[in-house]
C-alpha positions as CSV (number, residue, x, y, z in Angstrom):
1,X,60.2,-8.3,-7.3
2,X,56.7,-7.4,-6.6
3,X,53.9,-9.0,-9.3
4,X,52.3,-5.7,-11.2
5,X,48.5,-5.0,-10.5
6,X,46.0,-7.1,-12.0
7,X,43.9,-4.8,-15.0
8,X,40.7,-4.2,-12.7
9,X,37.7,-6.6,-14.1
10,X,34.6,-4.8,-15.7
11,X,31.0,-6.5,-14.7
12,X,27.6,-6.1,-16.2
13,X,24.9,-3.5,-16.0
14,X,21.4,-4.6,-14.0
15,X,20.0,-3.5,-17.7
16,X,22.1,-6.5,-19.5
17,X,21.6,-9.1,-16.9
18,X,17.4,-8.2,-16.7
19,X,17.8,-8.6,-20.7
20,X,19.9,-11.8,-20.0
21,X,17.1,-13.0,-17.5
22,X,14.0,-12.3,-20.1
23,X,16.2,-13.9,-23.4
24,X,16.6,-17.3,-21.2
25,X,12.7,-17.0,-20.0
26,X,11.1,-16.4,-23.6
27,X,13.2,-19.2,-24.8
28,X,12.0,-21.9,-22.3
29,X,8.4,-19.9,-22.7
30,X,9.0,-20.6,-26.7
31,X,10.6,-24.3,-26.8
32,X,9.5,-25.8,-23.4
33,X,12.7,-26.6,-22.7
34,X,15.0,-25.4,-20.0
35,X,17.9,-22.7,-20.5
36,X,20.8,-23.3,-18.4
37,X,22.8,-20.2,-20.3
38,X,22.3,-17.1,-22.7
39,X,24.7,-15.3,-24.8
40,X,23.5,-11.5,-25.3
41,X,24.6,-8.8,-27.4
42,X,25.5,-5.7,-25.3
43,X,25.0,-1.6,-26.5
44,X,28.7,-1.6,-26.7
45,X,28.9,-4.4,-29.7
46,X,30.2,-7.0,-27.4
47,X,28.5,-10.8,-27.3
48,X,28.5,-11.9,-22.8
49,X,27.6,-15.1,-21.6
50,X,25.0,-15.2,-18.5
51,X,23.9,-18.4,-16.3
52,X,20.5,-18.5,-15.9
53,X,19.3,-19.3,-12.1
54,X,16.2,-20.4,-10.7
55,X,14.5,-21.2,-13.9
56,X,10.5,-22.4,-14.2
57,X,8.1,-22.6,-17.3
58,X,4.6,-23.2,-17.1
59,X,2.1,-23.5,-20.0
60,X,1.6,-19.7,-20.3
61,X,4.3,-18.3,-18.8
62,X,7.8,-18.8,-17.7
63,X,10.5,-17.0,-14.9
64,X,14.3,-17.0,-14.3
65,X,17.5,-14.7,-12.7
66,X,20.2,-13.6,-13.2
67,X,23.0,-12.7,-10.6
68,X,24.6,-9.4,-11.3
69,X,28.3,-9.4,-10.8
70,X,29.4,-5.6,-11.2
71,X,33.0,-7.2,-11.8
72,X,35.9,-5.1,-9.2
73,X,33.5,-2.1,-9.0
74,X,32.0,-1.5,-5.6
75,X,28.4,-1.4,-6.9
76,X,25.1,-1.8,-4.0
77,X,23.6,-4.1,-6.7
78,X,26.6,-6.5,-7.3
79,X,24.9,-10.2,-6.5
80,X,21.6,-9.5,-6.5
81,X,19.3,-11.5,-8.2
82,X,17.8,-9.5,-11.4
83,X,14.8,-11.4,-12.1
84,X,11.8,-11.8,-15.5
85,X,8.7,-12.9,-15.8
86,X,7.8,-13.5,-19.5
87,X,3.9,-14.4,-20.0
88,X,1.8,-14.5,-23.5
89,X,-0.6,-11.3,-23.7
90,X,-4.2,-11.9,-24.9
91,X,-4.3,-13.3,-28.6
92,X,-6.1,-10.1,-29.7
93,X,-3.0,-8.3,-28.3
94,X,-0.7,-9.6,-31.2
95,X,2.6,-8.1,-31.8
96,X,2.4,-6.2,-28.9
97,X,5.1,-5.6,-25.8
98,X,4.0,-4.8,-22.4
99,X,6.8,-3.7,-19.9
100,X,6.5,-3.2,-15.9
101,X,8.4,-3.9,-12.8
102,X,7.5,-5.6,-10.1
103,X,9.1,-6.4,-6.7
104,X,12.2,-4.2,-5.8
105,X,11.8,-2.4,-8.9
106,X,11.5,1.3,-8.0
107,X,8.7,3.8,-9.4
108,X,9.5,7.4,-10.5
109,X,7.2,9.4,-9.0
110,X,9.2,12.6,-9.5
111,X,10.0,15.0,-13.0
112,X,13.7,15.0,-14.5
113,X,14.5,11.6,-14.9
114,X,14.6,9.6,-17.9
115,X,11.5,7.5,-17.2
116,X,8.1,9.2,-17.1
117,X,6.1,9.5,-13.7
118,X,4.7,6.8,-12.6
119,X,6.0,4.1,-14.7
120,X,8.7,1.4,-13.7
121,X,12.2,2.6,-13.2
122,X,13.5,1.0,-16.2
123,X,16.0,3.5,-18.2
124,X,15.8,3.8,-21.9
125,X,19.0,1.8,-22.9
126,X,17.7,-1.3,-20.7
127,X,13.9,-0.9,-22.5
128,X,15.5,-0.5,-25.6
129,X,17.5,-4.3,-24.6
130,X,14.5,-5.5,-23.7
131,X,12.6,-4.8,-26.8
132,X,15.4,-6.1,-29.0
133,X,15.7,-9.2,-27.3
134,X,11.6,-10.0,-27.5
135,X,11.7,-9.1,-31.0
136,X,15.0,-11.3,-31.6
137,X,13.1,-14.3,-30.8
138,X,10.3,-13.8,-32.4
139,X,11.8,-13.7,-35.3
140,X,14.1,-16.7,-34.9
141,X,11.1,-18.9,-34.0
142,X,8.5,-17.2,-36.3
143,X,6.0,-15.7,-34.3
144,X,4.0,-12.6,-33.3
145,X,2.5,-13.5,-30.2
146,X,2.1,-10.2,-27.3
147,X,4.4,-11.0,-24.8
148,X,4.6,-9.2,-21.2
149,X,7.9,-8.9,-19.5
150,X,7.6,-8.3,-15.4
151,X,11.7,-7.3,-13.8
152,X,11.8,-7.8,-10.5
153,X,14.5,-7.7,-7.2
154,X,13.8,-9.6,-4.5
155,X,16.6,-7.4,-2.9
156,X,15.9,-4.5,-4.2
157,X,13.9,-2.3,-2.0
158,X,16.7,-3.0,0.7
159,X,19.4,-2.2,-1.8
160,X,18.1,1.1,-2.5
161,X,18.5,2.2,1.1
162,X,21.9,2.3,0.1
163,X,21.5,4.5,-3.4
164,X,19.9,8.4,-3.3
165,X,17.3,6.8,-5.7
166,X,14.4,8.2,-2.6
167,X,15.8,11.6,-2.9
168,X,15.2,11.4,-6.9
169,X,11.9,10.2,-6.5
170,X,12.8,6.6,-7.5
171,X,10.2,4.9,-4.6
172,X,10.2,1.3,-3.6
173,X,13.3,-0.3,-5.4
174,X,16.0,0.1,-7.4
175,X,16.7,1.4,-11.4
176,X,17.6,-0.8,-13.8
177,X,20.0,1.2,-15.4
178,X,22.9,1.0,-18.2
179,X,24.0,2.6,-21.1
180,X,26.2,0.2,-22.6
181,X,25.8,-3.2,-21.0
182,X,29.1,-3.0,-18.6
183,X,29.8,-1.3,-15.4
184,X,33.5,-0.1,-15.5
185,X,35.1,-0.2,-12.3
186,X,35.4,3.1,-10.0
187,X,33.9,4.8,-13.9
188,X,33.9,8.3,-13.3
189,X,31.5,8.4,-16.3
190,X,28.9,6.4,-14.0
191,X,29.1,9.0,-11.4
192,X,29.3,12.2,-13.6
193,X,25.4,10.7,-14.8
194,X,24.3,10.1,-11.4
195,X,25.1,13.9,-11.0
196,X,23.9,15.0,-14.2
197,X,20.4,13.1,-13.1
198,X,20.6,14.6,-9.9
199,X,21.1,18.5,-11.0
200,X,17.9,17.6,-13.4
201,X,15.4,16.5,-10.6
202,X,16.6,19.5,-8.8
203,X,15.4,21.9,-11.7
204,X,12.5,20.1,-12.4
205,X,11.0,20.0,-9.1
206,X,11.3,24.2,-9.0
207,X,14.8,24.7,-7.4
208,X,16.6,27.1,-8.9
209,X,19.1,27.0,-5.9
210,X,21.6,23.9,-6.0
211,X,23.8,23.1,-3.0
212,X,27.0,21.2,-4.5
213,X,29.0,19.3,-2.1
214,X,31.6,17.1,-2.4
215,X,30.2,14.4,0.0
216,X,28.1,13.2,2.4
217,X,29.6,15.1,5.9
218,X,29.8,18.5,3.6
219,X,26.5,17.4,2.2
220,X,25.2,16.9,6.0
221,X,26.5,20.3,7.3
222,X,25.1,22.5,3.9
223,X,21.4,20.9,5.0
224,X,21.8,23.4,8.3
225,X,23.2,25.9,6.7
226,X,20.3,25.8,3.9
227,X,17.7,24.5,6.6
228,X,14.7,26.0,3.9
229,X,15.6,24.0,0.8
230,X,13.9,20.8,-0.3
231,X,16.4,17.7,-0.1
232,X,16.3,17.8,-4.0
233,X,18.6,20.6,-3.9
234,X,21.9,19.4,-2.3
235,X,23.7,17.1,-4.8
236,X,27.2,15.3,-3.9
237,X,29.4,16.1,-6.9
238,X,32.7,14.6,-5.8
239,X,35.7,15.4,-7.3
240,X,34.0,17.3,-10.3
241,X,33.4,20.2,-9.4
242,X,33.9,22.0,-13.2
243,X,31.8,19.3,-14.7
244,X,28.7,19.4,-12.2
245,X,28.8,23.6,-12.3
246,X,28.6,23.8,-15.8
247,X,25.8,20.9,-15.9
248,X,23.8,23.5,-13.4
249,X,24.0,26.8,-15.4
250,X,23.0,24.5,-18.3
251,X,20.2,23.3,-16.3
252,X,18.7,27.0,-16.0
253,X,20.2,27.4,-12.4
254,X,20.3,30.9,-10.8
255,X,22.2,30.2,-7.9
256,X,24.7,27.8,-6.9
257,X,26.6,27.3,-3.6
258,X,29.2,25.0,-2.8
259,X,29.9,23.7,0.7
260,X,33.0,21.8,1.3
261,X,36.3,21.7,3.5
262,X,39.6,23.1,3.2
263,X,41.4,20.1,1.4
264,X,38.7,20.3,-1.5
265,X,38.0,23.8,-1.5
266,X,41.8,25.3,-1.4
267,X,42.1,24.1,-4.7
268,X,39.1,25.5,-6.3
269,X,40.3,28.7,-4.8
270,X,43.5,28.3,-7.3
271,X,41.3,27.5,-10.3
272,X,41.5,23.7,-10.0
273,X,37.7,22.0,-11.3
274,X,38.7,18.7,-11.0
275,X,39.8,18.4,-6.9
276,X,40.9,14.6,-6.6
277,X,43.8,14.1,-4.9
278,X,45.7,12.9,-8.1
279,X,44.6,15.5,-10.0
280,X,45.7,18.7,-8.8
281,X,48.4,19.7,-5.7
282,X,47.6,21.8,-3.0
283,X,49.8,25.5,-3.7
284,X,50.6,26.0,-0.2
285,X,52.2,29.1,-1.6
286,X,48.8,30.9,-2.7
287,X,47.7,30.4,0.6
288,X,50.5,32.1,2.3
289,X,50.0,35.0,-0.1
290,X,46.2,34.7,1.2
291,X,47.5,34.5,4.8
292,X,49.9,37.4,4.1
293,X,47.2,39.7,2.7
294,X,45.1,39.0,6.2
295,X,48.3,40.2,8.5
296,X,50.0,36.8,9.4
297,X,53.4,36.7,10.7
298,X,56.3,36.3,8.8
299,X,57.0,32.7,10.9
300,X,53.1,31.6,10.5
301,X,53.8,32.2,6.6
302,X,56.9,29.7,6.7
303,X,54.6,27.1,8.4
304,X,51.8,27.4,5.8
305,X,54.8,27.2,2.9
306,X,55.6,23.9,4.2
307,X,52.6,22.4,5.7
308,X,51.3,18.8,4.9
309,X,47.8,19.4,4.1
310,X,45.3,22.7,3.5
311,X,43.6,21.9,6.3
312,X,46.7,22.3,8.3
313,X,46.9,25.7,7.1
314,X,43.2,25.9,8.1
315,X,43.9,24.8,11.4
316,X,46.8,27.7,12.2
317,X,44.7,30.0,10.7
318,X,41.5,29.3,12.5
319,X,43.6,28.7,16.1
320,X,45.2,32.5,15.3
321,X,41.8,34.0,14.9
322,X,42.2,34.9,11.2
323,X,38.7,34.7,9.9
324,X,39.1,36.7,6.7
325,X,41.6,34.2,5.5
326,X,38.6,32.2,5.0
327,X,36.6,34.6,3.6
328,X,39.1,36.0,1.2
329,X,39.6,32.2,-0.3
330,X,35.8,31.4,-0.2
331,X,35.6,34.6,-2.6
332,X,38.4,33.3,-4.9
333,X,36.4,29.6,-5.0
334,X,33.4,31.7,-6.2
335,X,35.1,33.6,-8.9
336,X,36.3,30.8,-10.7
337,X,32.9,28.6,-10.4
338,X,32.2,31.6,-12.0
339,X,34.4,31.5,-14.5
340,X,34.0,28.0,-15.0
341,X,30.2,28.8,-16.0
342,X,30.9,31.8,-17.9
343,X,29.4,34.2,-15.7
344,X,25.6,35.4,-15.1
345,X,24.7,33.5,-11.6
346,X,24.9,34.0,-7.8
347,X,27.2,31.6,-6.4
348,X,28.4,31.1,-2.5
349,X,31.9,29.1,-1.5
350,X,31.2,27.8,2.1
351,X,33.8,26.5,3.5
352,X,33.6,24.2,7.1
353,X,35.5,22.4,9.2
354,X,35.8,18.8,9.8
355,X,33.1,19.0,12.7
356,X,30.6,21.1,10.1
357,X,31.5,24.7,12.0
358,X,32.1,27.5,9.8
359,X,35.1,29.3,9.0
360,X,34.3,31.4,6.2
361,X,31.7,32.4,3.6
362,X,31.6,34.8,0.2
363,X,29.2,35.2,-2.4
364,X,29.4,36.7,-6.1
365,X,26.0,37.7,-7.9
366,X,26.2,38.3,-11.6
367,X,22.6,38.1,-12.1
């Protein structure tokens, strides 16, 4: 008798554990005495406990981390040390709340995002945490000093090497980010905002041609297909392919392409907007009716019905010189993305191999 799964363990936001970081450093700035622990109220109505590392107080300010654990999601920031400074402002400055980032924190330096140019990439929900927690204390002890709060990474300009945050025009660090205090494992709600962030750079830095892809290879072979757009343009959607297209006609996007591979792409062909592997089977069926309509043999047909994979139908296709297959199911990918938006763009289906070569193309404009 095998033991059943253990329930995957949620973390906490680099938002809640900066907000943990600056609760534990006003305190000791406060009461002059050390803070081994904070309890903090997250967005979602839940009370977390956070240890405090690394803590100092001086006479006018005081500084302390936090380690993020991102709990059993594979998150670049999980163990890094989210860090505040908390100092008193000028006593003219009373009342008042100064915000900034400092080391590893990154700086938007492009439109779109949530967080104007040049300011500290610090998302609303976080600042919002932040200002809560300043003015929580301030009213428990009774005061109405200015207060500045510094959030820093040490780790964080490495750690963004791993994220896209360059491409967005997030320079020299990481986001704090977090909408409601807790990072939910493999949260497709995580990554449908990183998409929805990414389609919004795109049209606010003047492209009104998006490149979807599913990943990084596809995303690697659509940047020589599309050698003349800005990097802005190409944006990795994953699985959600219905989700990110209608986030891009919402946008204000004229044209759309998608660049992808068989396994992915046969699927959208059918009608399928939502391509993981769970989600949706391959109908190995439609493609021999494809494969029929482009001349195959009757004893090719019986192999596509009961191939594996689509990209083993892609493979006897390609090897028997079938080209239009491709083309015909690159057309039927368009239509529905069409569909899907409700009509009124141009939109491409590329589809490639798993080296990057291409086996077929087909555009629809409804502009």
């Amino acid at each position: 008798m095998t033991d059943e799964a253990k329930p995957l363990r949620y973390g906490y936001t680099t938002g809640s554990c900066a907000a943990a970081a600056t609760k534990a450093a006003l305190t000791a700035l406060i009461t002059g005495e050390p803070v081994q622990a904070v309890e903090l109220l997250l967005p979602i109505g839940e009370t977390a406990t956070f240890q405090i590392e690394d803590l100092q107080v001086g006479d006018n300010k005081a500084s302390c981390g936090v380690i993020k654990d991102a709990g059993d999601d594979p998150d670049a920031t999980h163990g890094a040390l989210i860090c505040s400074e908390v100092s008193w402002l000028d006593p003219d400055r009373e009342g008042e709340l100064e915000l900034d980032g400092g080391i590893g924190i990154g700086r938007v330096t492009k439109p779109g995002l949530p967080v104007p140019i040049g300011e500290a990439a610090i998302n609303p929900v976080p600042r919002r945490m932040l200002r809560q927690v300043v003015a929580d204390l301030q009213n428990e002890y009774g005061i109405n000093r200015g207060v500045r709060v510094v959030i820093s990474v040490p780790a964080g300009e490495e750690i963004a090497k791993k994220t896209l945050n360059g491409r967005l025009g997030i320079i020299g660090g990481i986001s704090i980010l977090g909408t409601k205090g807790i990072v939910v494992p493999f949260s497709s709600a995580a990554y449908q905002a990183s998409v929805v962030q990414a389609i919004r750079v795109a049209r606010a830095s003047g492209c009104d041609h998006l490149v979807l892809t599913t990943g990084g290879s596809s995303e690697k072979y659509a940047m020589r297909i599309y050698p003349e757009l800005p990097e802005e343009a190409f944006i990795q959607m994953g699985d959600f392919v219905g989700f990110s297209l209608r986030h891009c006609k919402r946008q204000g996007a004229t044209q759309v392409s998608l660049v992808g591979m068989m396994g992915k792409f046969s699927k959208v062909a059918q009608g399928v907007m939502m391509v993981h592997s769970k989600s949706a089977a391959v109908d190995f069926n439609f493609l021999a009716d494809i494969a029929a309509e482009c001349g195959a043999t009757e004893e090719m047909l019986e192999e596509i019905r009961t191939a594996n994979t689509a990209a083993q139908v892609g493979d006897i296709m390609h090897a028997s010189g079938h080209r239009r297959f491709f083309e015909i199911l690159s057309w039927h990918a368009s239509r529905h993305a069409l569909n899907e938006m409700g009509g009124g763009l141009w939109v491409e289906t590329v589809l490639t191999t798993m080296k990057g070569d291409m086996l077929g193309r087909a555009d629809i404009d409804e502009r």
